[in-house]
Every structure is written in C-alpha cells, then in structure tokens.
C-alpha positions as a Markdown table, in Angstrom:
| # | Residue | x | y | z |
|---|---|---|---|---|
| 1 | Unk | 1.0 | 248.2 | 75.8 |
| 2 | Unk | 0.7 | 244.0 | 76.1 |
| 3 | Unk | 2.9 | 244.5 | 79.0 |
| 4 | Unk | 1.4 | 247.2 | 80.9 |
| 5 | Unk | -1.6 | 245.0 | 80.4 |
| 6 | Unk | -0.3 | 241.7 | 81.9 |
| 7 | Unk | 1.3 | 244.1 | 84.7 |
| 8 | Unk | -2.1 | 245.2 | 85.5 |
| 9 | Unk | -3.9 | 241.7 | 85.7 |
| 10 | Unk | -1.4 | 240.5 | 87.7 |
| 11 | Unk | -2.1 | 243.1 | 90.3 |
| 12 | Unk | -5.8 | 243.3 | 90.0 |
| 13 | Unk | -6.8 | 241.5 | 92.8 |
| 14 | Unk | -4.2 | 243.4 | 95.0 |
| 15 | Unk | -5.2 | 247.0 | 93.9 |
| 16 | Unk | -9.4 | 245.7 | 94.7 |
| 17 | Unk | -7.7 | 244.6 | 97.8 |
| 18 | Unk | -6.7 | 247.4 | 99.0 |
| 19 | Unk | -9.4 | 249.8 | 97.6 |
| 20 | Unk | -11.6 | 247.9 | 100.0 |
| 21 | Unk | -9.3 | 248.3 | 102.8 |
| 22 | Unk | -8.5 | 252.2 | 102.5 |
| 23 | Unk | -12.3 | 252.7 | 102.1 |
| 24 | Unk | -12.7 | 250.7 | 105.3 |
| 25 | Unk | -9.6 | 252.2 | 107.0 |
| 26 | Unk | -10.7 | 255.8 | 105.9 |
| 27 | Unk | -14.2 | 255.0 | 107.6 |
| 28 | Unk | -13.1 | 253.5 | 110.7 |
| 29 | Unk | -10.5 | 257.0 | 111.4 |
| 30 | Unk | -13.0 | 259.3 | 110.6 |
| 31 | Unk | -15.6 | 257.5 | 113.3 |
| 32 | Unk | -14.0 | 254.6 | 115.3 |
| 33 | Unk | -17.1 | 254.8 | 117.6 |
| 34 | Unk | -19.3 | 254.0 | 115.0 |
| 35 | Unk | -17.7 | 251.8 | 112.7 |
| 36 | Unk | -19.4 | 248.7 | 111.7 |
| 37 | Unk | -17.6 | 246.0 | 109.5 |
| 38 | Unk | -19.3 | 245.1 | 106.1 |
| 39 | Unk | -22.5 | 243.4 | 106.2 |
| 40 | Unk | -21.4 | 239.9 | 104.6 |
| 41 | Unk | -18.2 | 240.2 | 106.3 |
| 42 | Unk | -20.8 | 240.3 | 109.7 |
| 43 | Unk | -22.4 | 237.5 | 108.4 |
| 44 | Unk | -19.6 | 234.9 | 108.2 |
| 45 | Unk | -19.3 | 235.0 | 111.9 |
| 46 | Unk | -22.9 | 234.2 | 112.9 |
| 47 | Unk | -24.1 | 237.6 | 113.5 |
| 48 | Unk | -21.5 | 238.7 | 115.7 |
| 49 | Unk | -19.7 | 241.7 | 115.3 |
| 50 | Unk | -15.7 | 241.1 | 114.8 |
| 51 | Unk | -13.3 | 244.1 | 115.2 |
| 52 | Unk | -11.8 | 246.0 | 112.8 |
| 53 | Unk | -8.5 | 244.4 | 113.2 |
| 54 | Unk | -9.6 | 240.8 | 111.9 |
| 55 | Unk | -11.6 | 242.1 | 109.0 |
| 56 | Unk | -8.2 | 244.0 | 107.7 |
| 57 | Unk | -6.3 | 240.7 | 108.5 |
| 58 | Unk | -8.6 | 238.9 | 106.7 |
| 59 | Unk | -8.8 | 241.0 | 103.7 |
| 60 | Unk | -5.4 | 241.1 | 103.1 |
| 61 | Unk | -5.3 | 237.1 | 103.4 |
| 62 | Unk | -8.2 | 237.4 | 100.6 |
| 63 | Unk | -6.2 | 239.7 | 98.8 |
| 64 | Unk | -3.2 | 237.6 | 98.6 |
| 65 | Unk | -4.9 | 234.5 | 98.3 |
| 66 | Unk | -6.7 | 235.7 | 94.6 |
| 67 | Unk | -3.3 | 237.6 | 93.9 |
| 68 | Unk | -1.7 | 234.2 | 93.6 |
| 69 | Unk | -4.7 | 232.0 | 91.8 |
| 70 | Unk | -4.2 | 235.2 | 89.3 |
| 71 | Unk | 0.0 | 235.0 | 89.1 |
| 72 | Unk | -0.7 | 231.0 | 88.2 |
| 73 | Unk | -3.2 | 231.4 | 85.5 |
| 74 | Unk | -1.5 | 234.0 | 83.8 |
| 75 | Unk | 2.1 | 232.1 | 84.2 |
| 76 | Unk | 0.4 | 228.6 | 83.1 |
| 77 | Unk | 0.4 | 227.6 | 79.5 |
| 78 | Unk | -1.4 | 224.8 | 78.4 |
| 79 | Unk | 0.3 | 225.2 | 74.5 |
| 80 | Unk | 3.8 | 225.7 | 76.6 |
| 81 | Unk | 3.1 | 222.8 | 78.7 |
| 82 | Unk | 2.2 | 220.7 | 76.2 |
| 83 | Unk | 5.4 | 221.4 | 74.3 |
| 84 | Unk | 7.5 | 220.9 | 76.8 |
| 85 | Unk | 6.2 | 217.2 | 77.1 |
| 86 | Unk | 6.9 | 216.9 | 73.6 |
| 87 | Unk | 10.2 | 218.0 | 74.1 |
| 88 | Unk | 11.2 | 215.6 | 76.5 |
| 89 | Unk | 9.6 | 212.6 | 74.6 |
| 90 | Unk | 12.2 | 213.7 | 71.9 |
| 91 | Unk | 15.0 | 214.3 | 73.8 |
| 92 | Unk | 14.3 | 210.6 | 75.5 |
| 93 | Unk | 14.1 | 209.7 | 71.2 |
| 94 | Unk | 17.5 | 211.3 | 70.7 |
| 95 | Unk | 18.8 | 209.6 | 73.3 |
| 96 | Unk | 17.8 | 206.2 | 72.2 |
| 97 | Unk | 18.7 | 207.1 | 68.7 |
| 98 | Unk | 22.3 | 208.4 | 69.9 |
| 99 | Unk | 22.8 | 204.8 | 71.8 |
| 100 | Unk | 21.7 | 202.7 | 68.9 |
| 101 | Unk | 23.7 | 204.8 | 65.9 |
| 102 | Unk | 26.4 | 206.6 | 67.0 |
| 103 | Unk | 28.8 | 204.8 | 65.7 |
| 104 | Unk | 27.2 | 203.0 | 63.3 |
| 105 | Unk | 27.0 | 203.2 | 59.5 |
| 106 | Unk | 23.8 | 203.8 | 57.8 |
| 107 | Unk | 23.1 | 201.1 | 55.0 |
| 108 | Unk | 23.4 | 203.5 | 52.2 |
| 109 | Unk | 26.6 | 204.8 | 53.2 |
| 110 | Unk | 26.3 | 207.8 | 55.2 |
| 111 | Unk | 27.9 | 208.1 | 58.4 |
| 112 | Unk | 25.6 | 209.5 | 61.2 |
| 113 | Unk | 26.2 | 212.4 | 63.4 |
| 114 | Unk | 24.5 | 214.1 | 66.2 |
| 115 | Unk | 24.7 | 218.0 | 67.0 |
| 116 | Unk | 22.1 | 220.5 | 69.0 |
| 117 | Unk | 21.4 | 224.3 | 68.8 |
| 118 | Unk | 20.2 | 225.2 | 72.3 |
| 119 | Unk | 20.1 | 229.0 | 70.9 |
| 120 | Unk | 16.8 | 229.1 | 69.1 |
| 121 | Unk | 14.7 | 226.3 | 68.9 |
| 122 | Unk | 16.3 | 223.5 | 71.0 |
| 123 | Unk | 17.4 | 220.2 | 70.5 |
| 124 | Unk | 17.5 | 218.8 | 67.0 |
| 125 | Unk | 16.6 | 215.4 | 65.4 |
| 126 | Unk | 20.4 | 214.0 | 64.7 |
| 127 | Unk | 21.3 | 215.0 | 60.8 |
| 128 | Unk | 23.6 | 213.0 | 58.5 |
| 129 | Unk | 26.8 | 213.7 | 57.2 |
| 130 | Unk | 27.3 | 211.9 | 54.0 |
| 131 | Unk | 31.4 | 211.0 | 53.7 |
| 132 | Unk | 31.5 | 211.0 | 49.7 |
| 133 | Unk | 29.7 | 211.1 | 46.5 |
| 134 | Unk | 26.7 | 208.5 | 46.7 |
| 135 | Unk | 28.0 | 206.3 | 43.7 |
| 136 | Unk | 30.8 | 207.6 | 41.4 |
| 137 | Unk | 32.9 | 206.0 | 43.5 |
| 138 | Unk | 33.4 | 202.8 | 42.5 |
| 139 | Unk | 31.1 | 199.4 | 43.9 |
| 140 | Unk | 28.0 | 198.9 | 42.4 |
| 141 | Unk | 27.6 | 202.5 | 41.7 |
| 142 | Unk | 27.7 | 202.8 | 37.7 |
| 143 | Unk | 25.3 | 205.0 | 37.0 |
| 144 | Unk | 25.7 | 209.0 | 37.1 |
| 145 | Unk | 22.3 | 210.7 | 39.0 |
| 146 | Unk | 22.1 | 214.1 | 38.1 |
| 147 | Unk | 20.2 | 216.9 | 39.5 |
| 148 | Unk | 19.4 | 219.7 | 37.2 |
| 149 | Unk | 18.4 | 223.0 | 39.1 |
| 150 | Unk | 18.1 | 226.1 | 39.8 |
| 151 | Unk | 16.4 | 228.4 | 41.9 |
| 152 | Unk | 15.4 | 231.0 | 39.6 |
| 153 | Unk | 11.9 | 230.0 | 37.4 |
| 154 | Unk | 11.6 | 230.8 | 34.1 |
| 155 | Unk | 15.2 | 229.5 | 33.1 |
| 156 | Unk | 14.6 | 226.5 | 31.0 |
| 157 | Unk | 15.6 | 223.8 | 33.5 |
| 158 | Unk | 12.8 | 221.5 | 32.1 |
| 159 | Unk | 13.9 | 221.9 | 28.5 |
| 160 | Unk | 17.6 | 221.3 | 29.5 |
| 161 | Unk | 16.5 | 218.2 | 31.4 |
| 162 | Unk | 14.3 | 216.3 | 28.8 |
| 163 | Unk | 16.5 | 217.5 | 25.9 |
| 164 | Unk | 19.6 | 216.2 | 27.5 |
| 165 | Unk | 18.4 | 212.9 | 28.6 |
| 166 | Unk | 17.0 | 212.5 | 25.0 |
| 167 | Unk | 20.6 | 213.4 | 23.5 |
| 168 | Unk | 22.2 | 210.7 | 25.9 |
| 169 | Unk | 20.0 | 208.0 | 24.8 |
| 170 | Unk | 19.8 | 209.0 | 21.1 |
| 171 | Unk | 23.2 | 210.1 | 19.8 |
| 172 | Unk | 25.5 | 209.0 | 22.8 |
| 173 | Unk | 23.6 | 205.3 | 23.4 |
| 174 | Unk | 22.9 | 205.7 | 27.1 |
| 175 | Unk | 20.4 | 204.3 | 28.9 |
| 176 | Unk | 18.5 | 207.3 | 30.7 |
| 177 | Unk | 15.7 | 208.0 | 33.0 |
| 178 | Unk | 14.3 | 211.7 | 33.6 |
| 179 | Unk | 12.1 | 212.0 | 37.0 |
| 180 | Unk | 10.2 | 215.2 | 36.8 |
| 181 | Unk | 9.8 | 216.4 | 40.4 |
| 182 | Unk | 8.5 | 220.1 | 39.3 |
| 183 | Unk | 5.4 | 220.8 | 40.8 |
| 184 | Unk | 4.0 | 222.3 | 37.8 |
| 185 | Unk | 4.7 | 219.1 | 36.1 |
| 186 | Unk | 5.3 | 220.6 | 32.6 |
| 187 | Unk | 7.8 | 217.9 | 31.6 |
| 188 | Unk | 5.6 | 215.0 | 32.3 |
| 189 | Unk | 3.1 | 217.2 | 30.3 |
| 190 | Unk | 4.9 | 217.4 | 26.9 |
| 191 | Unk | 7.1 | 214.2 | 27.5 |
| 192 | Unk | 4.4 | 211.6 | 28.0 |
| 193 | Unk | 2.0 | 210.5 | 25.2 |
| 194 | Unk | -0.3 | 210.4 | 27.8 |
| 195 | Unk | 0.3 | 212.6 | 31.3 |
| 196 | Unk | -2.7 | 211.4 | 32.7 |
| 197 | Unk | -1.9 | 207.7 | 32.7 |
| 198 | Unk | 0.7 | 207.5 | 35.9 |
| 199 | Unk | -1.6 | 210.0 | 37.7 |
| 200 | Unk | -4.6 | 208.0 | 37.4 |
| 201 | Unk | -2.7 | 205.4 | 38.8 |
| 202 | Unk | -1.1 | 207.7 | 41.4 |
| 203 | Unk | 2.0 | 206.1 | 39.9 |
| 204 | Unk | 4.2 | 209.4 | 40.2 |
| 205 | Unk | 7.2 | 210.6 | 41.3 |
| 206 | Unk | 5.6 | 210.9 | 44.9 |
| 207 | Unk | 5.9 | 207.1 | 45.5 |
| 208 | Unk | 9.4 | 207.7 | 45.6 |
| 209 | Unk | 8.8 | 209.1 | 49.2 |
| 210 | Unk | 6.8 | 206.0 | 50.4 |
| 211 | Unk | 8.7 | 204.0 | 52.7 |
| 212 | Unk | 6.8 | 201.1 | 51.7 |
| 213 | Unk | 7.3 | 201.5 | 47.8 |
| 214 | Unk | 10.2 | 198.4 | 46.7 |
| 215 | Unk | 12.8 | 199.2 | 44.6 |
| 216 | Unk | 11.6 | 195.8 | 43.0 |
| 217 | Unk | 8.4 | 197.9 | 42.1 |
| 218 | Unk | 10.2 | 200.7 | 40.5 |
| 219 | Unk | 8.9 | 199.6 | 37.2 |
| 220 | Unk | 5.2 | 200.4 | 37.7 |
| 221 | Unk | 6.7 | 204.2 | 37.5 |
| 222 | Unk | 8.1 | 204.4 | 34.1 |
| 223 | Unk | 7.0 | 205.6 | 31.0 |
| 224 | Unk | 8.4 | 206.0 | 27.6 |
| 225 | Unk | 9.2 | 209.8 | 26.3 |
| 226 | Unk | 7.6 | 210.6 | 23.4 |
| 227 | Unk | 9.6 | 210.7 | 20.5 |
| 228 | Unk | 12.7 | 209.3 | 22.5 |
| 229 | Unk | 11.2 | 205.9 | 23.7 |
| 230 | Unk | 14.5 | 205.0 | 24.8 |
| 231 | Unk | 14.7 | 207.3 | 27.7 |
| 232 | Unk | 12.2 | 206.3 | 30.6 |
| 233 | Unk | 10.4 | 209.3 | 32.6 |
| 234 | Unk | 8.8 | 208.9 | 35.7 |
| 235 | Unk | 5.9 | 211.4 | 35.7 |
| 236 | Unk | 4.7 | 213.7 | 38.4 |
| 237 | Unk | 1.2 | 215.0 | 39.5 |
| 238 | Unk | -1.0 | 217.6 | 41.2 |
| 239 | Unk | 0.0 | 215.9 | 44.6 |
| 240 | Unk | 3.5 | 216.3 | 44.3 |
| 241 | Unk | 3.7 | 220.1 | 45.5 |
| 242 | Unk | 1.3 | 218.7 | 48.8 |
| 243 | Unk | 3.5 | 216.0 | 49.4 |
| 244 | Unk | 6.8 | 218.1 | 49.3 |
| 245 | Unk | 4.8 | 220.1 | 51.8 |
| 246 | Unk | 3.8 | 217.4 | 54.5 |
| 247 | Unk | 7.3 | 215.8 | 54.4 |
| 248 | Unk | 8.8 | 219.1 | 55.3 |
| 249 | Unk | 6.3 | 219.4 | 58.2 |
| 250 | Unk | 7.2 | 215.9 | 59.5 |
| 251 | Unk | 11.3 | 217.0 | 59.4 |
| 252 | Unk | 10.7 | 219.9 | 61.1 |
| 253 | Unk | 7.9 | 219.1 | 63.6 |
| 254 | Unk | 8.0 | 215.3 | 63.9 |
| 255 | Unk | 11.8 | 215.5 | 63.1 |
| 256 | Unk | 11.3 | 212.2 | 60.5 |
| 257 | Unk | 14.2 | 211.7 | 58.4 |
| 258 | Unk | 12.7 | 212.2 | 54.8 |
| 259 | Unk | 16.1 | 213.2 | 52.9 |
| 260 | Unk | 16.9 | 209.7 | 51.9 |
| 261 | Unk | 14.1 | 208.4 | 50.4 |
| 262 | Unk | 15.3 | 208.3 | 47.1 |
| 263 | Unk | 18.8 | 206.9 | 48.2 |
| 264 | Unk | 16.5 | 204.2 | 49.5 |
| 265 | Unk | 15.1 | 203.2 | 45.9 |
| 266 | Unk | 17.3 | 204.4 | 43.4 |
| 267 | Unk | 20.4 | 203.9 | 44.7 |
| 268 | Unk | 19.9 | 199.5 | 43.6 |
| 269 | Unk | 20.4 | 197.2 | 41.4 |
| 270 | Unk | 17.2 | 197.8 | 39.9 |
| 271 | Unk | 18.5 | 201.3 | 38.7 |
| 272 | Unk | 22.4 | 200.6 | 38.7 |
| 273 | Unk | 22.1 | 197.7 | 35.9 |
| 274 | Unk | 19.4 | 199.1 | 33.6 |
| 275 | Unk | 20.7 | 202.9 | 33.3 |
| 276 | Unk | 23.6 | 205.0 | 32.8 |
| 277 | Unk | 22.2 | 208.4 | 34.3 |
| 278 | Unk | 19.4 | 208.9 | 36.0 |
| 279 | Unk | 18.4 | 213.1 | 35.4 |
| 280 | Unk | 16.3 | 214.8 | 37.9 |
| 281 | Unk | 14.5 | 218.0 | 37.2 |
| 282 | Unk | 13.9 | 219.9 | 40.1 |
| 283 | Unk | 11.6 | 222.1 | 40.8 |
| 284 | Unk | 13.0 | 226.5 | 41.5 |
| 285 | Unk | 12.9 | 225.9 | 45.6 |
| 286 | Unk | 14.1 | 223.6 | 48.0 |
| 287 | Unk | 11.3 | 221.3 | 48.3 |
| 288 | Unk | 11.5 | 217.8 | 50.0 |
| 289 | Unk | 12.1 | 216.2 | 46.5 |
| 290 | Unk | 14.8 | 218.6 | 45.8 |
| 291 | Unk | 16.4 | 217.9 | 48.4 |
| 292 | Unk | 16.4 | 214.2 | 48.3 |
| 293 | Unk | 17.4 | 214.8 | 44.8 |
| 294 | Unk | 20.5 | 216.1 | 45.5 |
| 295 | Unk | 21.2 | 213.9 | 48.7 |
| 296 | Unk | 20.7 | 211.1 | 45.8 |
| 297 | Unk | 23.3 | 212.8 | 43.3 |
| 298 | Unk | 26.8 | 212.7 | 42.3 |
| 299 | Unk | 26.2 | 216.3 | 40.3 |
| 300 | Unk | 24.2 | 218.7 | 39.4 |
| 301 | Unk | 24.0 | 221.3 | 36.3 |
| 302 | Unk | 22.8 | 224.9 | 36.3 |
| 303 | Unk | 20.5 | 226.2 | 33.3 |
| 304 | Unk | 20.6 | 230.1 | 33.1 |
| 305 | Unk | 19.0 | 232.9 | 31.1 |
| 306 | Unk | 21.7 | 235.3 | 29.8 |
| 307 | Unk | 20.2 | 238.6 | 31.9 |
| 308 | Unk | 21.7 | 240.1 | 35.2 |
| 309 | Unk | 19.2 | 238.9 | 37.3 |
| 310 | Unk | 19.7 | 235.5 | 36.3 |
| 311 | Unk | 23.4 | 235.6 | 36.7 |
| 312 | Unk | 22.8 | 236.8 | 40.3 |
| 313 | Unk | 20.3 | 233.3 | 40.3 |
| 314 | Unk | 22.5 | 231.5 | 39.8 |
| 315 | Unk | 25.3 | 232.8 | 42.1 |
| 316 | Unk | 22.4 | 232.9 | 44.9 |
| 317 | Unk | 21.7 | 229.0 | 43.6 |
| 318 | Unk | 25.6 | 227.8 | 44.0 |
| 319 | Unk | 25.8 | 229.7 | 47.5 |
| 320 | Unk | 23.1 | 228.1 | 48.8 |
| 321 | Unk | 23.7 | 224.6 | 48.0 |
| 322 | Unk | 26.9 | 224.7 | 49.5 |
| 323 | Unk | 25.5 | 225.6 | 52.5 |
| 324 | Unk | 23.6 | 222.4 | 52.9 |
| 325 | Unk | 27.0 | 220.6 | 53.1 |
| 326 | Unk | 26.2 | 220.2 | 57.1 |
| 327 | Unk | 23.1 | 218.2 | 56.1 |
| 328 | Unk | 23.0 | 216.8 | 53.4 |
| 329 | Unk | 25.7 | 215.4 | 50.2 |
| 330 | Unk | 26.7 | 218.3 | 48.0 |
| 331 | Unk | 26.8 | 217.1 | 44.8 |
| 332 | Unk | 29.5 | 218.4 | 42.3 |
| 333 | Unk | 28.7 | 221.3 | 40.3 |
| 334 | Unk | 28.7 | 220.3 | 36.4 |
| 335 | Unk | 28.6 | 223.7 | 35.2 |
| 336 | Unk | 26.5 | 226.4 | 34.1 |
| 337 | Unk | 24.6 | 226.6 | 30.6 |
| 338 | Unk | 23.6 | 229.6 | 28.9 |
| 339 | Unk | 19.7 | 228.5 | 27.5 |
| 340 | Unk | 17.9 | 230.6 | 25.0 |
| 341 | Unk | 20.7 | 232.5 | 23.4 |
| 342 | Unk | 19.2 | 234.3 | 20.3 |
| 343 | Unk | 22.3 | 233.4 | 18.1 |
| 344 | Unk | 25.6 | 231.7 | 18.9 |
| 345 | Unk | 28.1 | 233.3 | 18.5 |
| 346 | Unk | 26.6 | 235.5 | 21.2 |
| 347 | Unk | 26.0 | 239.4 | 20.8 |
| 348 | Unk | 25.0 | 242.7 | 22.8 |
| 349 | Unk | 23.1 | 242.1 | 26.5 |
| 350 | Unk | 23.2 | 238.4 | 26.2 |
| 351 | Unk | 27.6 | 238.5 | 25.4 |
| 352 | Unk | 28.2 | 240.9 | 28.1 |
| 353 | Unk | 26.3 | 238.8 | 30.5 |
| 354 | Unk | 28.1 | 235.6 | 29.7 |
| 355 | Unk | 31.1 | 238.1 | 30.0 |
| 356 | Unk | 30.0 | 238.2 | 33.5 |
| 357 | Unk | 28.9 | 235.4 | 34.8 |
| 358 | Unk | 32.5 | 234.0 | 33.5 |
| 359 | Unk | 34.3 | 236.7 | 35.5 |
| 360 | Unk | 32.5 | 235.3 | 38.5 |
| 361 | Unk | 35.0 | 234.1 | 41.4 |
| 362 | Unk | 33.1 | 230.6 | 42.1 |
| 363 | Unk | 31.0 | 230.0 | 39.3 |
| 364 | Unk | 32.6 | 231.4 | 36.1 |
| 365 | Unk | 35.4 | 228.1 | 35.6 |
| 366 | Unk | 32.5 | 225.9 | 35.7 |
| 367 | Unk | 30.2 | 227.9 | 32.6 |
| 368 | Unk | 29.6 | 225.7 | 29.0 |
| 369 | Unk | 31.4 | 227.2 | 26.3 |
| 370 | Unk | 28.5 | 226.1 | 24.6 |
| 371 | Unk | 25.0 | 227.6 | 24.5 |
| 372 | Unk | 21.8 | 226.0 | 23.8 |
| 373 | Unk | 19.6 | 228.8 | 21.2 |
| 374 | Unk | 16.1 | 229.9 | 21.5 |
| 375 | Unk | 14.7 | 226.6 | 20.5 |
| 376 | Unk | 10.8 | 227.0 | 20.9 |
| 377 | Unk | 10.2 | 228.4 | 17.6 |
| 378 | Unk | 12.1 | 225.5 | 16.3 |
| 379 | Unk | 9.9 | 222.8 | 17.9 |
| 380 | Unk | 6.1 | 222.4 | 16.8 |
| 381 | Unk | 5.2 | 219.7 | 14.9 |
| 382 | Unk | 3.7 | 220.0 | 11.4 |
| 383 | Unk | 0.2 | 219.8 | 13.8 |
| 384 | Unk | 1.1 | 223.1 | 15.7 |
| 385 | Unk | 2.0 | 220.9 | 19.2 |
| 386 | Unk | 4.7 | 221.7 | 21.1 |
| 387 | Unk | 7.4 | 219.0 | 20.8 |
| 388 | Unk | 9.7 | 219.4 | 24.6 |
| 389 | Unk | 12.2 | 216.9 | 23.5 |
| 390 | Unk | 13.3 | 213.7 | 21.2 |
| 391 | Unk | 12.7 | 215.3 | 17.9 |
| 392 | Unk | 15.8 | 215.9 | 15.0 |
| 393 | Unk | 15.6 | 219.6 | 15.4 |
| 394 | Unk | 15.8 | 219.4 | 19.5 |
| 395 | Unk | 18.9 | 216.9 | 19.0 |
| 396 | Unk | 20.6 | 219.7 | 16.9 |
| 397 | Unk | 20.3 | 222.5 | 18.8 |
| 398 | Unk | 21.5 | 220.6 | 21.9 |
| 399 | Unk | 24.3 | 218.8 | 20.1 |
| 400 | Unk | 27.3 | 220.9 | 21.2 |
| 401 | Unk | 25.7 | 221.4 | 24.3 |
| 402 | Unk | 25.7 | 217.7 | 25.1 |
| 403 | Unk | 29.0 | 216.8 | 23.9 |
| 404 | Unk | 30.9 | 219.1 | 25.8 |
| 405 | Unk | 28.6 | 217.4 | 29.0 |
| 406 | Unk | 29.7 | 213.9 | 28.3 |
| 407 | Unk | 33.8 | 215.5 | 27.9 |
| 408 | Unk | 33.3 | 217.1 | 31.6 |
| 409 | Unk | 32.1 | 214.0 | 32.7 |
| 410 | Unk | 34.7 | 212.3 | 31.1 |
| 411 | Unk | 37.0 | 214.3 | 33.4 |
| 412 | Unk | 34.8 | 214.1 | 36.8 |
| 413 | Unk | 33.9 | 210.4 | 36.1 |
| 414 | Unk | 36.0 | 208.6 | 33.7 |
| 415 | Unk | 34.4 | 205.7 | 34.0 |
| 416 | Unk | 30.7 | 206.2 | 33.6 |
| 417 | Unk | 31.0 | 209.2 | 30.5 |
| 418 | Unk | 33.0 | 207.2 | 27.3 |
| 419 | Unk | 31.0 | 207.4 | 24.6 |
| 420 | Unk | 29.2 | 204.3 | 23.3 |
C-alpha cells in the first residue's frame, strides 16, 4: 500500500498534466474552428491568442517541470542527509584513529584492531582485542578480579558475591573488595551500615565510568561491610541503571570507547598493593558495567538455582560470553555453583538437575562439587533484620563452598590463591 502510494505522488503532477491536455486535445478535435486556449493561459501572452500547438508544448514543459520538483522532494531526506554527514565525519575519525594506533599498544595492555561490517549498519568504531588475561599474568598484577554473573535473575548472585568476599577476608585472610554494580543495588543495601551514605555523596560505583575520576581517589568509594569490616564494598545507586544506559548509547551512536573504564582505575597500584581480589557482582544483563567488568577480569563464577530453566541460564550465560571474545577479554570460567540447595547431600528435582547440568558438554567439568544451602532462614539477627553476609552462620554455610574456590584457584593461579 506505502508503495503504491509513493508511486502515485511521484506521478501526480504527470497524470494532472495530461488530464489537462486530453481535455484540451478532446475539445480542439471535436471543434478546431472554435477552439479557444484557456483563459489564463490567454492571458500570459498579453491578450493575444496563441495556437493550440504552443499551449500543448507548454503544458507538457509544465508538466515535467513539477514532475521533477515532485521526484526531488520525495527522494531528499533531510534525516538521511544528515546521517550521511555524520558518517563521513566518522569515517574521516577512523581514519585518524587507524593512522595514530594501528600498531600501537594501548597502555593497559590491549593490542588494538580495526575491522568494518559494510552489511548492516556500516563502518564501525575500531574494537579491541585484548592478547591475555588482564593481570594473572605476572607484573604488577597480584590481585585476582572476579566477576560473578549470570544472566538469569533470581539466582543468588548477590548472596554468592558478599558471602564469598566475606569468607576470603575472614577465614582465608585476604584482603577483598566487593563492587556492587546491580542496578537494584540490593547488596549495597544489606552490606552497608548505612546505603545512603555513598549515594548522598554520589560516591558510587558509577564514578568508576568517569574519565576524570583518579585512581588516587579510589578511596572516597569505599565502605566497610557490615559485620565483615575487613572487606571494602563500593556501593551503588539509583543512577547506576541510567548510567549503564547512556554509555551504551555513546558506544553505539557516538562510537566512545567505554569498555575500559574500569581497567583504567582498578587495574593500579592503588588496587594491586591493598587487595588480593577485587569481586564484582554484576547485574542479570549485559550492561555497560558488566561489560567493563569482565573486560577488567581474570574470571568469573556462575551462581545457579538447581531447576531446568536455570540450567539452560546458565548454558545461554557461558554461550554468550564467549561470544564477546571479538570484543572484549573473556575471562576464565571458575565454575558453576549450585545456590539454595534444600539439603546437601542433594535429593529429588534439585539431584537430577545437578545430574544434568554435570552431563553438560561445556559447562558440566567446570560445576562445584559443593553446594551452598538455603541460607535465608538461617540469617536474621536476634532483631528480625536480614543479615546478607559476614555473620558465623553465613561463614558456615559457605565454608565448603569457598574452600574448594581458593583449590581451583590454586590451580588457575598458583600464585595469587595460597592460603594465608
């Protein structure tokens, strides 16, 4: 229907053209004798009465004239136009950027690459290809970041994360700090004696996206966990989830590189002499601050619920990060705990789904023998609040859990995982 429409305007002025014609050809057949031209077509020459001929020559100039002012507006674009500019103010960016960095090094490592996809949407902003594991590897790089994640809600990642980084610093003597970059923000929530304090002060997780934030001011940020003052968390807020948002927008449409932002700061000596893991908790989707997360991280670690449609999460989860590999670091899967098990050993739904997910080709070498069980009933205080993390009762119930993390880490990065 749109394109019979656009046929039709584009002939309007032809078909009203030659209506006008055939009525005045039609007229001048049946009485050449008495034919007279229209009366403001008589007027244009003073008065005097042209033939026949010159009014159908000049009709069809008229015609063809508006037939063409019609075909330009309908082909011109203004938005298209406009694009197109911006287009080639990129492509004369790319080409400055290709010339200054192509075979350069970028100062956190990664070596910089330049590929376009003509297909679909055009040229793209150059991504980079990161050559190995942001810090395991020797140099400064002592401390272990880890992102735990998954893309399926509901799981327990936040629980894992606070609980862990509690264990570290409490019964394995590491010095640990827990970044909360979930949007909902329930870690900061029930992990700060106050939640409210860094977000008055807008010091959140969000300065870690801006460019003028110093590492030297990384400080400001932290906050000790309640009931685990050793481990430092840097809180997040209600502008966190707009944030993620308007750095995706510049990537895409401004095509800013925002993946490193974290690299930028935490990969220093401010982090690399005061802690021995840095834990993320990411939020269930691939926000900025995920990504950046796992750009910044030598692993990651996969809390699942013990149902099928988690064990298909977390399949979907593994796939997907992997095929980030073009554009960002990968970091190396951990494994895959089993969180809120209703008794270890496990029985019924929850055995035969750990049955699976251990079956499964990819995944099911990388799963905890260890569970973590149902723990919520086990954590209010004598007051009725909800303790998240730091407390005896937490410690035990993510004991085995957190021993058998530090042995695989032993094995993926002797040097960083002895226990003190």
């Amino acid at each position: 229907m749109k394109k019979l429409a656009s046929y039709f305007l584009r002939l309007f002025p032809l078909i009203i053209g030659v209506a006008i014609l055939l009525s005045q050809i039609i007229g001048y057949v049946k009485s050449p004798d008495t034919y007279r031209p229209p009366a403001w077509f008589v007027s244009l020459f003073g008065g005097a009465e042209p033939g026949f001929l010159l009014f159908l020559v000049f009709m069809l100039f008229v015609a063809l004239f508006f037939w063409a002012l019609f075909q330009a507006y309908l082909f011109w674009d203004p938005l298209e136009v406009s694009a197109q500019s911006r287009v080639r103010k990129i492509d004369d960016r790319l080409n400055y950027v290709k010339r200054r960095f192509e075979e350069s090094v970028h100062p956190t490592g990664e070596v910089r690459s330049f590929w376009y996809d003509r297909e679909q949407t055009g040229k793209h902003y150059e991504f980079v290809q990161m050559h190995d594991r942001p810090t395991v590897n020797g140099g400064e790089g002592r401390t272990t970041f880890l992102s735990v994640m998954n893309l399926k809600g509901g799981v327990g990642k936040t629980i894992v994360s606070a609980n862990l980084a509690a264990w570290l610093a409490r019964r394995a003597g590491k010095h640990v700090l827990v970044i909360d970059l979930d949007f909902q923000g329930t870690l900061t929530d029930y992990c700060l004696e106050d939640p409210e304090d860094p977000r008055r002060e807008g010091m959140t997780a969000t300065k870690l996206h801006d460019p003028s934030f110093s590492p030297k001011s990384l400080k400001k940020l932290f906050r000790d966990m309640q009931h685990a003052p050793e481990v430092q968390v840097i809180g997040t807020g209600a502008m966190q989830d707009i944030t993620d948002s308007a750095l995706q927008h510049l990537f895409i449409f401004e095509r800013e590189e925002v993946r490193l932002s974290f690299r930028r700061l935490l990969h220093t000596r401010a982090v690399f002499t005061h802690f021995d893991y840095v834990i993320f908790d990411c939020p269930p989707r691939f926000t900025s601050s995920c990504v950046n997360a796992l750009a910044c991280s030598d692993f990651y670690l996969m809390p699942t619920i013990l149902d099928a449609n988690s064990t298909q999460a977390v399949l979907h989860t593994e796939e997907l990060v992997k095929k980030m590999a073009p554009y960002i670091h990968v970091p190396e899967l951990v494994g895959v705990v089993a969180n809120k098990a209703y008794r270890s050993p496990l029985i019924g739904g929850q055995l035969h789904a750990y049955n699976s997910l251990k079956s499964k080709k990819d995944v099911g070498s990388t799963v905890f023998e260890s569970v973590i069980k149902s723990s919520i009933p086990m954590m209010f205080d004598k007051e009725g609040d909800l303790i998240l993390a730091g407390n005896d009762k937490a410690m035990e119930i993510h004991d085995e859990v957190g021993r058998e993390f530090l042995r695989r880490m032993s094995d993926m990065a002797p040097a960083k995982a002895t226990v003190s």
